[in-house]
N, C-alpha and C positions, 0 to 999 in steps of 0.2 A: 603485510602492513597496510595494504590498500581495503584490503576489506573490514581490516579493524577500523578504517577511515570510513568507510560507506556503513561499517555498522552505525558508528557514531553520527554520522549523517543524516542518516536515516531517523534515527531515533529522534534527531532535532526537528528533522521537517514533519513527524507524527507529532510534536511536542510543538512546533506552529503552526502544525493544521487544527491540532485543537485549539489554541488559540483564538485563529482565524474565523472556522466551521465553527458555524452554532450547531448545535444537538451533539456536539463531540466534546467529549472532556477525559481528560489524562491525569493520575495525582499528582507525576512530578517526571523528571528528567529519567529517571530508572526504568520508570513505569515505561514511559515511550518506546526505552531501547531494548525492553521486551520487547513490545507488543510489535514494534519493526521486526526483528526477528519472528516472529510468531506469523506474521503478515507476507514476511519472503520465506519460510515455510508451506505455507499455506498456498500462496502461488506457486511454488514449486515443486510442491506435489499433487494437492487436490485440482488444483487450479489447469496444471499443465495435462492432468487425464479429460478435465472438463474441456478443455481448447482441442483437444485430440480429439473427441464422442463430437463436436459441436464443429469444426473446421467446416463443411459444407454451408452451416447456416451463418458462422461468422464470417467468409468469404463471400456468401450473398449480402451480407450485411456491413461490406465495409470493416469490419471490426468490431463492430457496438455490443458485438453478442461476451467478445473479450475483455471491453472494458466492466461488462457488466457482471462478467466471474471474479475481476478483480473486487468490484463491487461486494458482491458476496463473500469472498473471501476475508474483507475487513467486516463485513458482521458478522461472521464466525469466528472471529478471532475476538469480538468484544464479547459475542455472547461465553465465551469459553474462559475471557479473565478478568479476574477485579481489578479494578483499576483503569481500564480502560471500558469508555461506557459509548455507546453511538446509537442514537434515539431512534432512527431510521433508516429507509434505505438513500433519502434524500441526501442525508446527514455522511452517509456513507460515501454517495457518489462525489461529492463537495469536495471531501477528503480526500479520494481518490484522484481526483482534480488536481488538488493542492498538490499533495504528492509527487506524481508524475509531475508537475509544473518546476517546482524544487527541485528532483533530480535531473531533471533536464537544462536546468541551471546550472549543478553541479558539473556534470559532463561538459557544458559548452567551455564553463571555468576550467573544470579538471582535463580535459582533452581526454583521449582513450589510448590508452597503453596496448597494445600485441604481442606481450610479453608472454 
């Protein structure tokens, strides 16, 4: 039940990062809770070998090198589907922004289960 909640969650906060982000646009409430899904795919597989190959330089780097896979991984998921469109890479980081800023809203609200 919880991840049918973070699906829909998700989907809502790609559905008000486009909103938000200029150069990002969504067609409608469906479309978002694809492209969430398609986006925690995408970080979870491509994203997580990329973090693996790049550890050395993201660990010099603070992190910046992982926020910027995450980066990439939401422009390959736009260029990959209709309906969800993101004009840049700026447009992209924004998002990403938003993103992470929204689910980490949710957690401090939702608390974290150990179950």
């Amino acid at each position: 039940m919880k991840l049918i909640i973070e699906i829909l969650l998700m989907g809502l906060a790609v559905f008000i990062g486009a909103r938000i982000v200029p150069g990002v646009s969504v067609d409608g409430y469906g479309t978002a809770i694809i492209a969430a899904i398609l986006i925690a795919l995408a970080n979870a597989t491509i994203g997580f070998i990329l973090r693996i190959l790049t550890f050395p330089v993201n660990f010099l780097t603070l992190g910046l090198v992982s926020f910027i896979i995450s980066v990439l991984m939401i422009m390959l998921v736009s260029y990959l589907m209709g309906g969800f469109n993101v004009t840049g890479f700026w447009a992209a980081a924004f998002l990403a922004i938003a993103l992470a800023l929204l689910k980490a809203i949710y957690n401090a609200i939702a608390g974290t289960d150990n179950d």
